[in-house]
C-alpha positions, 0 to 999 in steps of 0.5 A: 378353756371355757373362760377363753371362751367366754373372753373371745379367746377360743383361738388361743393354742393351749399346751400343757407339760410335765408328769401328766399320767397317760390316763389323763392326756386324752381328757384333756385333749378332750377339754381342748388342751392342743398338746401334752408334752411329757419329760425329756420333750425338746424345746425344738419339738415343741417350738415345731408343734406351735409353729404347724398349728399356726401354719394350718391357722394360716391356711384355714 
């Protein structure tokens, strides 16, 4: 995240996915991850996801 950063680009949505132990989402969140999606999650749901954080870009 810090090289986006360092890029100029800390506006970029960050999403990660897989098996990611419930221990560890939170860190990550906390590093700047936008979302954890775990398995079984729909390509709907997460289509859903980046098209609200945009949508609340665009109203910002």
């Amino acid at each position: 995240m810090n090289l986006l950063g360092e890029q100029g680009m800390d506006d970029v949505i960050v999403v990660v996915g897989g098996i990611i132990p419930e221990v560890d989402r939170q860190p990550l969140k906390d590093l700047g991850i936008s979302e954890v999606f775990g398995p079984g999650t729909t390509t709907a749901s997460i289509v859903e996801f980046i098209q609200e954080k945009m949508k609340d870009r665009a109203n910002s």
